[in-house]
Each structure stands twice: as structure tokens, then as C-alpha cells.
C-alpha positions as CSV (number, residue, x, y, z in Angstrom):
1,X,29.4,21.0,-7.6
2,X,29.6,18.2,-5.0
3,X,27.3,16.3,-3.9
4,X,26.3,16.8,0.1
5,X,23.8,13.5,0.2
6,X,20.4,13.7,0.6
7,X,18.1,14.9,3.3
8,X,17.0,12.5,5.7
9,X,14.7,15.0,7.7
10,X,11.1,16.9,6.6
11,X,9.3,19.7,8.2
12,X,6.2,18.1,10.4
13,X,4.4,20.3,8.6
14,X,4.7,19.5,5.4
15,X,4.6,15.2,5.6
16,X,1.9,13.2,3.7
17,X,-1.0,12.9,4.8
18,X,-0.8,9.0,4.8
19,X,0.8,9.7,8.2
20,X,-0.6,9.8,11.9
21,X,1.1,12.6,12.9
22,X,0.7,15.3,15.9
23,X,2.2,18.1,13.2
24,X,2.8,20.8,15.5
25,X,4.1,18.6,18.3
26,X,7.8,19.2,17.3
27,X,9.3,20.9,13.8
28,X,11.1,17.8,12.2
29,X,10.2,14.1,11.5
30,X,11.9,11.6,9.3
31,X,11.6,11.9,5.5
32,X,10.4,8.8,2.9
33,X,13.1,8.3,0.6
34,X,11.6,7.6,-2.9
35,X,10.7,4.0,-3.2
36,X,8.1,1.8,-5.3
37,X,5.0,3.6,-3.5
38,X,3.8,7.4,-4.4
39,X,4.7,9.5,-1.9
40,X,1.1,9.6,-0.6
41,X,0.7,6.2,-0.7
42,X,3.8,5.7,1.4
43,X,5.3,6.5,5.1
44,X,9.0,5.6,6.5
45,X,10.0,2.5,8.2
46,X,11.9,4.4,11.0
47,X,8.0,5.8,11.3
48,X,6.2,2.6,11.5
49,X,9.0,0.7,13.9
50,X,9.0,3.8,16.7
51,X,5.3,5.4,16.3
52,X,3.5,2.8,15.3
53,X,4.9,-0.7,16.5
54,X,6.6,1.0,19.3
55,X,9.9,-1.2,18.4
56,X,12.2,1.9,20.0
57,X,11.4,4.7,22.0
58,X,14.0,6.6,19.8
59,X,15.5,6.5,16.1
60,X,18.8,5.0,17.6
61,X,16.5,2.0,19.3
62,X,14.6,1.3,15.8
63,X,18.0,1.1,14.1
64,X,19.4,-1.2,16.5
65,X,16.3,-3.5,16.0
66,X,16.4,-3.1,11.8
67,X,20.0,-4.1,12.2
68,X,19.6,-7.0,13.5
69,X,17.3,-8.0,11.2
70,X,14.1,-7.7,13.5
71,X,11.8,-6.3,10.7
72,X,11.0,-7.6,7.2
73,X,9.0,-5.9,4.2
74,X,7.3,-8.2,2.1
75,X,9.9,-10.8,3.1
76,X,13.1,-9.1,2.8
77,X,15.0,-7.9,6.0
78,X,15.1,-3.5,6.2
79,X,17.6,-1.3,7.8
80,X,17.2,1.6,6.0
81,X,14.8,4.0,8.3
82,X,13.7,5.7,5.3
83,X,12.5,2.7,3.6
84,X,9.1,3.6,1.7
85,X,6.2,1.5,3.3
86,X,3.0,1.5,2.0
87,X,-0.2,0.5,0.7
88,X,-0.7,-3.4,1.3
89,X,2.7,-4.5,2.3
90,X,3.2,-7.2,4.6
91,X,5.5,-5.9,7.9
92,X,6.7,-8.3,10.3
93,X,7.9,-8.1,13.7
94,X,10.4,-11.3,13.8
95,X,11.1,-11.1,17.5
96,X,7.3,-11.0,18.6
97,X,6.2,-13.5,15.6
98,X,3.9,-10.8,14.6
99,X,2.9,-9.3,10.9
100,X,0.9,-6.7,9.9
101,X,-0.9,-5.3,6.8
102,X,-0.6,-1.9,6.0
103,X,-4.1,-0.5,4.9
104,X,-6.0,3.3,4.8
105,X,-8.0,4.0,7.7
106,X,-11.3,6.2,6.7
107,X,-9.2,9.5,6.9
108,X,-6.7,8.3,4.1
109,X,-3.8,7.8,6.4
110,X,-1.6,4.5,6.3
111,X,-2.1,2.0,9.2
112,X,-1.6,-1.2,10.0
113,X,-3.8,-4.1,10.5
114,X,-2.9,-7.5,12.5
115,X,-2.2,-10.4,10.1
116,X,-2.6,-14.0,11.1
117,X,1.0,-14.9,11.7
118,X,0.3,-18.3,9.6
119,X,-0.9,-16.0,6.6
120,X,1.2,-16.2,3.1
121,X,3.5,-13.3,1.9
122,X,1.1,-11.9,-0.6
123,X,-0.1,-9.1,-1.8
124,X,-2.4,-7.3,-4.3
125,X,-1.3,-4.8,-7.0
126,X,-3.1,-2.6,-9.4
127,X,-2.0,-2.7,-12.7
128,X,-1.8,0.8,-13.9
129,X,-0.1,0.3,-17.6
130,X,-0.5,-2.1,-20.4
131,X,1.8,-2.1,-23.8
132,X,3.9,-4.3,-26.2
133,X,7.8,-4.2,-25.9
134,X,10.1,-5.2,-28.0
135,X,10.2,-9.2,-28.4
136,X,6.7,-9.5,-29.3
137,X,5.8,-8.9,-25.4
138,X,3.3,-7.4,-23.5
139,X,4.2,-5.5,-20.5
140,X,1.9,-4.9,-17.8
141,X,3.4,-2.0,-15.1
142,X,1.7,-2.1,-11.3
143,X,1.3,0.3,-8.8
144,X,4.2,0.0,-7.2
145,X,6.4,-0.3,-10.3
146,X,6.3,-4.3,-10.7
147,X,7.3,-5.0,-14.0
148,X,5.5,-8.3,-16.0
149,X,6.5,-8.9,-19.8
150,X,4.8,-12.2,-21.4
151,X,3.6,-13.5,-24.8
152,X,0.4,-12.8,-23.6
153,X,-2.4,-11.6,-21.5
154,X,-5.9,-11.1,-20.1
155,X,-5.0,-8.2,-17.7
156,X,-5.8,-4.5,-18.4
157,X,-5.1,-1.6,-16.2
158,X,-7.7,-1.4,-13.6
159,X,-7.3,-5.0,-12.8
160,X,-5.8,-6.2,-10.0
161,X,-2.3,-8.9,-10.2
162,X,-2.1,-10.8,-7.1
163,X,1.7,-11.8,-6.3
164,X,3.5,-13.7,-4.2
165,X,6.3,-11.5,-2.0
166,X,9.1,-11.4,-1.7
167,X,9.6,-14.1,-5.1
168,X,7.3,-11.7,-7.2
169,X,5.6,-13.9,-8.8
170,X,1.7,-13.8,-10.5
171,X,-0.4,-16.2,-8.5
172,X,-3.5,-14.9,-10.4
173,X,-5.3,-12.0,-11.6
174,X,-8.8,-10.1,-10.1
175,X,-10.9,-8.2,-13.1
176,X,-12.3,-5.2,-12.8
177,X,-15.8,-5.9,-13.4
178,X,-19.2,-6.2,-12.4
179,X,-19.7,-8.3,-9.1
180,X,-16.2,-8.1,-7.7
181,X,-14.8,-6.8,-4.2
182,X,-12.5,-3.0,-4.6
183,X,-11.0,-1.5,-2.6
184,X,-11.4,2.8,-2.4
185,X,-7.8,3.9,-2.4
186,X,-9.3,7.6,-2.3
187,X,-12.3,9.5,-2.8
188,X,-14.5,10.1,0.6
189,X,-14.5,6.6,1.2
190,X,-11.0,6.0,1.1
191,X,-10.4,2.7,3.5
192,X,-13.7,0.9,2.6
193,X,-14.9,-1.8,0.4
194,X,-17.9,-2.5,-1.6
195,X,-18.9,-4.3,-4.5
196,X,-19.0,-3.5,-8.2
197,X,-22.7,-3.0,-9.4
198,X,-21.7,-1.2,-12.6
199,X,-19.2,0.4,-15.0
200,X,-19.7,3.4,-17.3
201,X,-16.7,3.3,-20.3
202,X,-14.8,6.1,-20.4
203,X,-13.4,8.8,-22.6
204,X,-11.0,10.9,-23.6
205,X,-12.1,13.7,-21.5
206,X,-14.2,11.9,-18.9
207,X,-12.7,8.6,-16.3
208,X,-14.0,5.2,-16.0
209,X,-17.5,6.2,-14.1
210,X,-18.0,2.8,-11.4
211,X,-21.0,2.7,-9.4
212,X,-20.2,0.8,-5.8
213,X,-22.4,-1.0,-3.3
214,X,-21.2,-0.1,0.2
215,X,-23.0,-1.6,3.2
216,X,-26.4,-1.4,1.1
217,X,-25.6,2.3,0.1
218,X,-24.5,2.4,-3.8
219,X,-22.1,5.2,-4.4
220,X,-20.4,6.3,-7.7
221,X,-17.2,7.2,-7.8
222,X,-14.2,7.1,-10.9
223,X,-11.7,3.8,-11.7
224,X,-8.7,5.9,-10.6
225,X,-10.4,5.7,-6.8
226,X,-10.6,2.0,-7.1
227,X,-8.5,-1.4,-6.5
228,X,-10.1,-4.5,-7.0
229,X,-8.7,-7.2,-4.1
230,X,-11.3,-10.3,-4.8
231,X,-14.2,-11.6,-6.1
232,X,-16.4,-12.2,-3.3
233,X,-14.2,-11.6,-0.7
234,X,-10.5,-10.6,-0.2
235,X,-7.8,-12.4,-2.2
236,X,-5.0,-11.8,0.6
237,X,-5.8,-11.4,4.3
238,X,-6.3,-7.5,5.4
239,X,-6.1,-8.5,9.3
240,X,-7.7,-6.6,11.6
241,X,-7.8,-3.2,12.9
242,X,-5.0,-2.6,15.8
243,X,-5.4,0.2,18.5
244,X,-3.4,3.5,18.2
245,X,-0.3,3.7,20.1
246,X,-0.7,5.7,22.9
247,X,0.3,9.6,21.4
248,X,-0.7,8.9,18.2
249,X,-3.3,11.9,16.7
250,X,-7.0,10.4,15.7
């Protein structure tokens, strides 16, 4: 049978819930086309211009402004409304001189912080895979599907890769272990960062146990919840928090 292209439209009702979203507002939004975030670790870039940076007041205005190259992701120029943009990448508003970090607020939904507009492109990945290829090469698979092959290394999944964007390029490496800064990328403190205090190995049937200082409260909570983005503080700047946009749910 022919093919009759994909859908670029999702039932309110049945989006992420990465997304700040009135869900019963109206029946249809626009749909994330798959891209190098998990789909709950990623919203659309017609989304972010038109709810979020108010860029367009409708999906015909946002396209106008991607076409003329008014927004970049991690460096590179975006026209595709359906564009997957998630955890930690760098958006910037090119007509306003503006970027923005895209973090989890305490509810587990994507939103974006204020950068400083002098700040590098960079950005922090987790690496989630570890295992030799052929050539006598060790490959080392991120989060977001960034591929590394060398001779050798002293990264394991859990640690963090921090890489230069758009170039993709390793600018250095953040250990997951004792004393460093994570970041919760889900559990009940999803959005917040603490400190390592401790690590429990773990086993075939039971995760990496890590024990986390939060604001003076130590928590425990498993490696998978976990990305570590410094040592004593943040390896690439998180901005600040920006108010909602009016008609955005809380």
C-alpha cells in the first residue's frame, strides 16, 4: 500500500507530560516527530516558538519566523515545527538576541530558562551505553543518541560527556561519583539538584542505589533518576527561571 505521510497532529489528551498544556482547552495539538530525545523528554518546536516564546500567535506565524531562520537549536537554524526539543538544549531567539535552556520544572514538564546571551553552545549528555566496536574502539552512546568511538576511555554510563553544539565535540567528562552536582531527571524531585553523598553498586536485579543531599535534606533515589552536570557547580549555564506565558496551565 501507499504511503499517506505521517501525522502531524495528536489528541490534547494524550501528549507528554513534558508539556504545559491546558488538555481539555481544544482536541488537537501539534505532534513531536521522533528525534534524538525520548518522547518524554521532548516537546515540538512549533510548541516552544507559539506557547512558550510567543514568536506567533498561530502555527502559520511560527513558520514564517523558522523560515527565516529566526530560531536555532543547539546552533543549527529549524523549520521543521515538529522538530523534537528537549532536555538541555540551547534555543535561541536570533531577532531578540535571546537563548534559552530548556530544563524540567518540579512537575516534570519541559521549560525554558533564560541564558546569558554571551554563554557558549554547550551542553551536558548522559552517557547511557558503553561497548567495543569493531577497530579496537570503544563506543560510548549518550542520551540523545550522540555517538563517540575512540581507542580509549575513562567514561561509563552514568557519567556525564560535556560537548560543544552544534560541532559535537567532547570538551570533558563529569563522573558519577561521590561529591559531584546531578541533576534529577525523574523521581519526585524531578527539576532539582543536589549533591552526591553516596553510591550503593548495583545488581542484576536491583539499580544503582545513590543517596543525594538536597538543600540539607539527603534523599535516596536510583542512577537511572540521575544526571551528573558538575563538580561543584554546573558545567554549562542553566539560566534562570522565565515567567509562564500568559495561558499557559501551572
Amino acid at each position: 500500500m501507499a504511503r499517506h505521510g505521517e501525522s502531524k497532529s495528536q489528541k490534547r489528551i494524550s501528549v507528554e507530560t513534558a508539556r504545559f498544556l491546558k488538555r481539555k482547552e481544544n482536541v488537537w495539538t501539534i505532534r513531536t516527530k521522533p528525534g534524538p530525545h525520548r518522547r518524554g523528554y521532548a516537546i515540538p518546536l512549533g510548541f516552544v516558538c507559539r506557547d512558550m516564546l510567543q514568536a506567533g500567535k498561530t502555527m502559520f506565524e511560527v513558520k514564517k519566523v523558522l523560515n527565516q531562520m529566526g530560531i536555532e537549536v543547539n546552533g543549527v537554524a529549524r523549520k521543521d515545527t515538529q522538530f523534537a526539543v528537549g532536555l538541555f538544549d540551547v534555543v535561541e531567539a536570533k531577532a531578540v538576541g535571546k537563548k534559552f535552556r530548556v530544563v524540567f520544572d518540579k512537575k516534570g514538564r519541559l521549560a525554558l530558562n533564560e541564558m546569558d546571551a554571551k554563554s557558549p553552545l554547550e551542553k551536558v549528555s548522559k552517557v547511557l551505553f558503553k561497548k567495543a566496536v569493531k577497530g579496537g574502539l570503544i563506543q560510548l552512546t549518550t542520551s540523545e543518541g550522540f555517538v563517540f568511538r575512540d581507542k580509549k576511555t575513562v567514561f561509563s554510563p552514568n557519567d556525564s560527556l560535556k560537548i560543544s553544539v552544534p560541532g559535537k565535540k567532547i570538551l570533558g567528562g563529569l563522573k558519577f561519583e561521590e561529591g559531584n552536582m546531578v541533576y534529577f531527571i525523574g523521581g519526585t524531585k524531578i527539576g532539582e539538584t543536589g549533591k552526591i553523598k553516596s553510591i550503593a553498586p548495583g545488581t542484576r536485579k536491583r539499580p544503582v542505589l545513590v543517596e543525594v543531599e538536597v538543600e540539607g535534606t539527603v534523599f535516596q533515589t536510583t542512577g537511572n533518576n540521575l544526571m551528573v552536570i558538575g563538580e561543584k557547580s554546573a558545567a554549562v549555564d542553566l539560566g534562570k527561571t522565565v515567567p509562564l506565558a500568559e495561558g499557559v496551565v501551572e
